[in-house]
N, C-alpha and C positions, 0 to 999 in steps of 0.2 A: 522406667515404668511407663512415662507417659509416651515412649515411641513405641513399646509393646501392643500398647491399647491404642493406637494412632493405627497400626499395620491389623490388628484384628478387626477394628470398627470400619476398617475402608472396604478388608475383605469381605465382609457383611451386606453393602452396599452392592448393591450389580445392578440396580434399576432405579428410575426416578421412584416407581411406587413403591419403595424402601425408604425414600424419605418421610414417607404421608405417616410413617408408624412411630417418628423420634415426634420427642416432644421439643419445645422449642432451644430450652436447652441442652438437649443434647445433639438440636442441630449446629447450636453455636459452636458447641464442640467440633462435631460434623468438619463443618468448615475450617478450624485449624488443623485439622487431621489433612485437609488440601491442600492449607499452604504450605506444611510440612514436606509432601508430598510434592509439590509442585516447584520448590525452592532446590530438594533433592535432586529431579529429574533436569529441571531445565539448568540449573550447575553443572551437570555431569553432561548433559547433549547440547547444550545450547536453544537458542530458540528464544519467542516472548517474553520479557519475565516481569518489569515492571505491570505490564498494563494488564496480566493477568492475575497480579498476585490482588489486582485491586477490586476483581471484577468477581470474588468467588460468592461473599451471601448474597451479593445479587441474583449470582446464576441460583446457586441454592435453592432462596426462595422463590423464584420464577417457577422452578421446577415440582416446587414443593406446594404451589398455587395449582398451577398448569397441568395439564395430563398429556405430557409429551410420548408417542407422537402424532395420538389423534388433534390435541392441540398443536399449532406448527409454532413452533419458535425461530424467527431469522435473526441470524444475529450480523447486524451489518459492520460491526468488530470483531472482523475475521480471526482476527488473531487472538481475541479475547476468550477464544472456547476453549482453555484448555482441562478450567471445572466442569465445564457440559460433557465434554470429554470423559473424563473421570467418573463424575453421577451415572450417563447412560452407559457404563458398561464395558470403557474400555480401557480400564484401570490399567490391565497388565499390560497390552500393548504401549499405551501411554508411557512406559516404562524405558521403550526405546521411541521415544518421540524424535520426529522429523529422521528416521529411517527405513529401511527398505521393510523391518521387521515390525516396524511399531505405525502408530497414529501421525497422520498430515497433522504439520503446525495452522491447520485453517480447517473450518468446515468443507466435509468430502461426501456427498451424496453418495457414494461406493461402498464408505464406508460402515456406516449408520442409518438405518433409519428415521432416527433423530435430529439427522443431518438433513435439513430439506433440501438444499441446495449446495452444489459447489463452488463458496466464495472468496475470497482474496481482497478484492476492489473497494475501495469506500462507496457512501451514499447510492448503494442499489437499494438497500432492504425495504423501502418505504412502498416504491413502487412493485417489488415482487410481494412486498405484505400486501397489498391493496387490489392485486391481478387473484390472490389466492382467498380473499377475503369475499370479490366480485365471483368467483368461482362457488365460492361455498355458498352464498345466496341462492345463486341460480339453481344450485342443487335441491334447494331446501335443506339444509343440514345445520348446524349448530355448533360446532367448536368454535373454538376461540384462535384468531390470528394475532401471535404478539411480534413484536418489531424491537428487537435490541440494537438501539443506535448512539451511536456515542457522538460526542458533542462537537469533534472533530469533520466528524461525517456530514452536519449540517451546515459546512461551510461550502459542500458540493452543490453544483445549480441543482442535479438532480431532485436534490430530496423536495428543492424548495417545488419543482413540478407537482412531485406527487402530495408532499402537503395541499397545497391549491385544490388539488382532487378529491382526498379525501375528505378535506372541510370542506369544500361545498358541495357534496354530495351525502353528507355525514356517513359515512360506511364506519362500520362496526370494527373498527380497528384498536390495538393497543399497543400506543407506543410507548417504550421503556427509556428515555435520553439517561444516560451513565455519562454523565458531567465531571470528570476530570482533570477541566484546563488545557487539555493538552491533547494532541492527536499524537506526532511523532514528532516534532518540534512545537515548542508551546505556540498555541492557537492565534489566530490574528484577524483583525475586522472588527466589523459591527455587529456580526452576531456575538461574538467571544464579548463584549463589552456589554450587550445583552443579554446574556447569560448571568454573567457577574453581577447586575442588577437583579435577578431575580433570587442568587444568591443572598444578597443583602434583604430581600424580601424576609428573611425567615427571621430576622429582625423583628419585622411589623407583626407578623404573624403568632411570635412569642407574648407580644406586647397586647395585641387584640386579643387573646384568647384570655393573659392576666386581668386585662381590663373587664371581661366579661364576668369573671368568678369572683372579681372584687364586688362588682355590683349586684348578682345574684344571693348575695348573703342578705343585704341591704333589705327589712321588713317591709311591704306594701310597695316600698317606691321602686322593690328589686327590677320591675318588667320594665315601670316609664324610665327608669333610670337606665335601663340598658340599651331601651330603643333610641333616648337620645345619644347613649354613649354608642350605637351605630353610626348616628351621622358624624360626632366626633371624629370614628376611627374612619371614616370613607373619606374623609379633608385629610386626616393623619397619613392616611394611606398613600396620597400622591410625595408626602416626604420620599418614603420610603424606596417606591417603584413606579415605574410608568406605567400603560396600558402594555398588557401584555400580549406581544408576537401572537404566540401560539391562539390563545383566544378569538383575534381579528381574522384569525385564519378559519374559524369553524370548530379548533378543537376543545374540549373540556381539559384545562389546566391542573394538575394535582403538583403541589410543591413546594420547592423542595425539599428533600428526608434525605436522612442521614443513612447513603447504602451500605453501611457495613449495620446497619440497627435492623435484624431480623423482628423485636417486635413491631416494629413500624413499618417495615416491608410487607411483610405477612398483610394484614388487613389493607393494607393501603390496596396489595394489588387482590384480592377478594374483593374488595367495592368497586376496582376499576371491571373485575368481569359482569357486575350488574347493570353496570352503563350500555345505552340503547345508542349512544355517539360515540364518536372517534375523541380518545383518550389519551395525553399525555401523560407522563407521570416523570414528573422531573428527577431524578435522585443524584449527589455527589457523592463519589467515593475519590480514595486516595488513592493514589498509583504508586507501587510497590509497599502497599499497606502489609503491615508483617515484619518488613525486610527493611532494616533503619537503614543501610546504606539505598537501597531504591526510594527509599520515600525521601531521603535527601536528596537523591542526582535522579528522576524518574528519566529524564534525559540519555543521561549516560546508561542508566538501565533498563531501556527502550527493549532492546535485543542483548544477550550476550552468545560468541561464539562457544563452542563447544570444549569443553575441560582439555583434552587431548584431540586437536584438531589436527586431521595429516597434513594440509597444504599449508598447515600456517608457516612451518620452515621453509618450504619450497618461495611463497611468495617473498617477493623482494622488493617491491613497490606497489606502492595504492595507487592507481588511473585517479581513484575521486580524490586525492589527497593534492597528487600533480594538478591536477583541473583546476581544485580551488588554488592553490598557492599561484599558481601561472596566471592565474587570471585575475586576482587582486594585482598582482607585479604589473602585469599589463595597462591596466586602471588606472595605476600611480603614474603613467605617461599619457595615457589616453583618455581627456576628460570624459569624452562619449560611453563609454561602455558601460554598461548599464545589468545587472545581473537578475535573474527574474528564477523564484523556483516555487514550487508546489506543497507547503508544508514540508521539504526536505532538506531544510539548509545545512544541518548536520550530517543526514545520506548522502550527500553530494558535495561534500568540501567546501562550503561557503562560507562556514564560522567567520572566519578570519575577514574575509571580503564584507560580511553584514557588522562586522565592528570596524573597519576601516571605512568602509565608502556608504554609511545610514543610507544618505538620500540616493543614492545610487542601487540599492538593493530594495528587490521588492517578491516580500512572501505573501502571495495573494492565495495562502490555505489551500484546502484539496479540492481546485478548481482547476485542473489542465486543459479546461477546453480556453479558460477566460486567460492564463497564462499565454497560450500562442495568440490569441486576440491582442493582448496587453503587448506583447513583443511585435509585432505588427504595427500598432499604432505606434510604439516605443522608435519605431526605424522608420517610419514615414515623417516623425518627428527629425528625422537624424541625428537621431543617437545609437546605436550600435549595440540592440541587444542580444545578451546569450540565456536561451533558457534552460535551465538545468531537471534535466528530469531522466526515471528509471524510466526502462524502454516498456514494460510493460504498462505503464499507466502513460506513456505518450499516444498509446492508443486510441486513447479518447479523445486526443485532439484533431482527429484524422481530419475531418474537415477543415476544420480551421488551416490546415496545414495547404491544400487545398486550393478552398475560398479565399483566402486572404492572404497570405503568405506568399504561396505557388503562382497564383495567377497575378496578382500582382508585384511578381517580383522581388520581391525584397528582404534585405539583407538580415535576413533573422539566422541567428547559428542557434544549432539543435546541439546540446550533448546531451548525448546519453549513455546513460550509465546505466550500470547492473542487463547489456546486454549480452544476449547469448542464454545458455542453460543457468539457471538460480537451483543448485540440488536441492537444500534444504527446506528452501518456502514454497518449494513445491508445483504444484500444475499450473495456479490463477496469475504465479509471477516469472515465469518462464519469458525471456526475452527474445521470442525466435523470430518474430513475425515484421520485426521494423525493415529489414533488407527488402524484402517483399512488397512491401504498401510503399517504401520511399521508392524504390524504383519505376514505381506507377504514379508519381508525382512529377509534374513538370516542373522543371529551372530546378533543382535542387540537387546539390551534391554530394553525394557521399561516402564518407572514409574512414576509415582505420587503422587505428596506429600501432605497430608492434611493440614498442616499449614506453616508458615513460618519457624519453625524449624526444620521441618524434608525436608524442601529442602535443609537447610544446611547441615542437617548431609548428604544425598544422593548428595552434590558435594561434601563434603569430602571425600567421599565412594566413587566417580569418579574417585578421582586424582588418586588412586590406579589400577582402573578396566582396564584390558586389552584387552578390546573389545568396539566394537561399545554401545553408550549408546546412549538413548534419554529421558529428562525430561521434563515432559509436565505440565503446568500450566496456567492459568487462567491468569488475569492481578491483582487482590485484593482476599484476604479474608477474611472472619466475624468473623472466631474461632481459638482460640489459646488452642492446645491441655493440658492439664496439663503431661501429660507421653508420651515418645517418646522409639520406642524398636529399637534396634541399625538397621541400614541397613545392612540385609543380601540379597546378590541375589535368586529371586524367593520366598522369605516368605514376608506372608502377616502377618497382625497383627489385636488382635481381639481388639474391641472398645469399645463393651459390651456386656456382656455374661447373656444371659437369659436362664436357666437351664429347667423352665416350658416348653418354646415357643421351637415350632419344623422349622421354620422360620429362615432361614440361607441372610440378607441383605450384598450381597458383594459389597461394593460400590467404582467406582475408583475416585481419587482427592477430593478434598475439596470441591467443590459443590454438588455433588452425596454424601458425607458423613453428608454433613447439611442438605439435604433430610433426608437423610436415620435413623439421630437422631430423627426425629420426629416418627418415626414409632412406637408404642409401640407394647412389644412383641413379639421380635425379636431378633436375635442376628445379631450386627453389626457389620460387617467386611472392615476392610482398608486392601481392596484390591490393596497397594502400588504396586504391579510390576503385569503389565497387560499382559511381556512377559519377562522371562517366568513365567508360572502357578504356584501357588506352591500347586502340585501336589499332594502331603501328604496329606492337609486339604481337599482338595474334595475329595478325597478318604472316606476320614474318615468322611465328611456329607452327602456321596452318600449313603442314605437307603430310604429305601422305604417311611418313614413318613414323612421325610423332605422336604420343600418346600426350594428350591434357587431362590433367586431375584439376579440378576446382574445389576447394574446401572451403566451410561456411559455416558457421554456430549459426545456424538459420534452420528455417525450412525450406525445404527445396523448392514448393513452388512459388512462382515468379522470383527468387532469388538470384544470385549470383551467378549459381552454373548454369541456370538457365538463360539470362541476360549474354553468359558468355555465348553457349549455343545457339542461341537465336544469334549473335551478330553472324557467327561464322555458317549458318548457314546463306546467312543473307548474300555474304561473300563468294560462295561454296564454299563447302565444308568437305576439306579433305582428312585432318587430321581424326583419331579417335580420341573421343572425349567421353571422361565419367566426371561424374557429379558427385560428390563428398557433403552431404545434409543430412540434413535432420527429419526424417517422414512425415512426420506431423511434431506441433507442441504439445500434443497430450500425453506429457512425462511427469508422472509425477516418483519418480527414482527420486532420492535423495542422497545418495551414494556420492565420491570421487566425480570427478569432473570426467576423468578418465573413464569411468564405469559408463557415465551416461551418454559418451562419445561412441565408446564400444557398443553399448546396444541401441542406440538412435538411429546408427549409420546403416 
């Protein structure tokens, strides 16, 4: 009966201003009819699951306050929209979430107009709320700018900029922190430690409001007795909490409230739209609330793959799985090595290496510009660090890469992981672009390994190297080589040699070389080190009858085949050569790997 009425009341729903007509409890209902809903789809496709199942009467009531989307909602937990999703309208799609048929697992400006912006990345939303907020001033106009940021987010330098801005400027913002301990690995630092304090605040808070209704019964003395019982509870107070972050900074503090408690949401955020200053509003929710095994392991139920997933047979080894084991192993010999990641310890295989070597592992939160800084001093120190990070969020440390690293030399190894095409997460994590930028990097090397053995051999081949490196890989792969030829810098290695065929396949990493085995008639090349060339063999295939094929889970420009190109024209360029990339990374296919190679290329 109750999934009857579950599937009739959602289909009722098609807009926020369908919320404004339930009353409050039939919003709470409302909201289980999501999780319902949102436990079904993300089961059966995969995708978000804890961190959304935690995030619904918040969305709710936002929506249910707000008048999206003359009000702009940014939600800088990208992956937490998947009840925003839902409310504005795009139930059915939702249905086949993260495919070519249904809704992006992230906000998609394409999609929605509800959708302000096209997000993925942590710690933007503060400064795009605070651009759109300065925008709507200057207009003269009046909606409300809200900023959904979760507590993981404000461990990025970013936000802390635009905080600074907003408070001392006081701009008319409203920010929402959804405080759930945890980003994608439980949280770390001094903010995280300040947060938990103001958690413990709702202590004092209980205490002071009791203490006020004890004394207001109290005949004649009820007012002196309260005003002293003020100064009482302002001494009581420093028990409790310190001076509060947010405050020093300019903003008006509200909190914290219990986010799954629609009556307390409700009004709390109605008094934050009557504020004339920039607005906090702290709230905790649970992650994987709903769903006892997520709110046990929120960790483990971060993401889950998809019910019937095609590659998962195909796959044969995890890249992050080898990364992290190889390089704990390594550590147990080599006291210097030192492991450094981005709130990913778990995305990138480290578990094992942060319970073995504590002082040696260091999670400095979703901060990747201060990670390549920290690895930089970590090796001018001489110690031997490796940072571990998805190719798409190594983006942001471009400078640093650069300024400190590059020009000065030094021995930092870059892995990365979840490079190449990401189908399922979509356009914001698409890994196309690192071939490209590292190649425009001076001193720094970089390589790809076809299988899980020869990323080992090529971080053993690290500990040694005294320059910048970068290893770039996938997240699984299908083939396990039978012959490995040692790592040397700059030489490639041949895969198979076809004596007839005039047909030269250079392929980088383990996906471009499982293409490129199907090809017959050719000879196949593991084009392992993308930089530098190894210069000797295209010399020695640059003639006139030969054909070069360059393949790349990149984009093509400044990429690989281009890199190849330009040397051999430097040379002269007799051979003909075609380039095998990707046009751009604005993919947001979700399909086969195989799907989105086919229509990229």
């Amino acid at each position: 009966m109750h999934r009857q009425e579950t599937i009739k009341n959602l289909e009722n729903i098609s807009s926020p201003n369908d919320l404004k007509n339930l009353t409050i409890k039939e919003l709470q209902a409302y909201c289980g009819e999501i999780r319902d809903e949102i436990i079904d789809v993300v089961s059966e496709k995969g995708g978000h699951f804890a961190s959304n199942l935690g995030a619904i009467e918040l969305t709710a009531a936002i929506h249910y306050v707000f008048n999206s989307p003359d009000d702009k909602l940014i939600f800088d937990v990208g992956h937490q929209t998947y009840a925003h999703k839902i409310i504005t309208g795009r139930r059915k799609e939702f249905k086949n979430l993260r495919t070519n048929e249904g809704v992006s697992g992230m906000p998609n400006h394409l999609e929605s107009e509800h959708d302000i912006f096209t997000l993925g990345h942590s710690s933007s939303a503060l400064s795009l709320s605070l651009g759109l907020s300065r925008a709507r001033d200057l207009k003269k106009e009046t909606h409300h700018v809200v900023s959904i940021v979760g507590d993981g987010a404000l461990t990025g330098g970013i936000s802390y900029e635009a905080l600074c801005d907003i408070g001392a400027n006081k701009e008319r913002v409203i920010i929402i922190l959804n405080d759930n301990e945890m980003s994608i690995s439980k949280n770390v630092g001094a903010l995280s430690k300040h947060l938990a304090r103001l958690r413990l605040s709702r202590k004092y808070n209980a205490f002071k409001n009791g203490l006020t209704t004890f004394f207001s019964y109290i005949p004649l003395l009820g007012r002196a007795a309260i005003f002293c019982a003020t100064k009482i509870k302002n001494g009581i107070r420093t028990l409790f909490q310190r001076q509060q972050m947010f405050e020093i900074l300019g903003l008006k503090y509200i909190g914290p409230f219990n986010g799954h408690n629609l009556k307390m949401l409700i009004p709390t955020l109605e008094r934050a739209k009557k504020s004339k200053r920039p607005v906090l509003i702290h709230v905790l929710t649970k992650k994987g609330k709903g769903h006892v095994e997520a709110e046990k392991n929120p960790r483990e139920f971060h993401a889950v793959p998809p019910k019937n997933k095609e590659n998962t047979k195909e796959s044969v080894g995890s890249f992050s799985k080898i990364c992290g084991e190889t390089l704990t192993c390594l550590a147990s010999k080599n006291k210097d090595i030192v492991a450094i990641t981005a709130a990913m310890s778990d995305g990138v295989g480290l578990e094992e290496f942060a319970k073995q070597y504590p002082k040696r592992f260091f999670d400095v939160a979703i901060a990747e510009q201060h990670a390549a800084l920290l690895a930089a001093g970590l090796s001018k120190g001489e110690m031997k660090p490796y940072f571990c990070v998805y190719s798409s969020f190594l983006q942001r440390s471009y400078d640093q890469l650069i300024h400190e690293i590059s020009i000065n030399s030094l021995p930092v190894t870059l892995l990365i992981d979840r490079a190449g095409t990401q189908g399922e997460d979509g356009i914001t994590h698409q890994g196309l672009y690192d071939l490209s930028y590292l190649n425009h990097v001076e001193n720094i090397a970089v390589c790809s390994p076809k299988d899980g053995k020869e990323l080992e051999m090529m971080l053993e081949f690290s500990q040694n190297y005294s320059a910048p490196l970068a290893i770039r890989y996938p997240r699984n792969f299908k083939i396990n080589y039978e012959t490995h030829q040692k790592i040397e810098i700059g030489k490639w290695e041949i895969i198979r040699e076809d004596e007839k065929s005039n047909v030269y396949v250079l392929a980088v990493g383990n996906r471009m070389l499982d293409i490129a085995n199907e090809i017959n008639s050719a000879n196949i090349i593991n084009a392992r080190f993308v930089k530098p060339l190894d210069e000797e063999f295209l010399k020695q295939i640059n003639k006139t009858e030969n054909t070069i094929i360059t393949m790349e889970d990149n984009i093509k420009a400044g990429g690989f085949g281009e890199s190849v190109l330009s040397f051999l024209n430097d040379v002269g360029l007799m051979a003909k050569v075609e380039i095998k990339s990707f046009k751009n990374a604005l993919i947001d296919n979700r399909d086969s790997m195989q799907s989105l190679i086919e229509n990229g290329f």
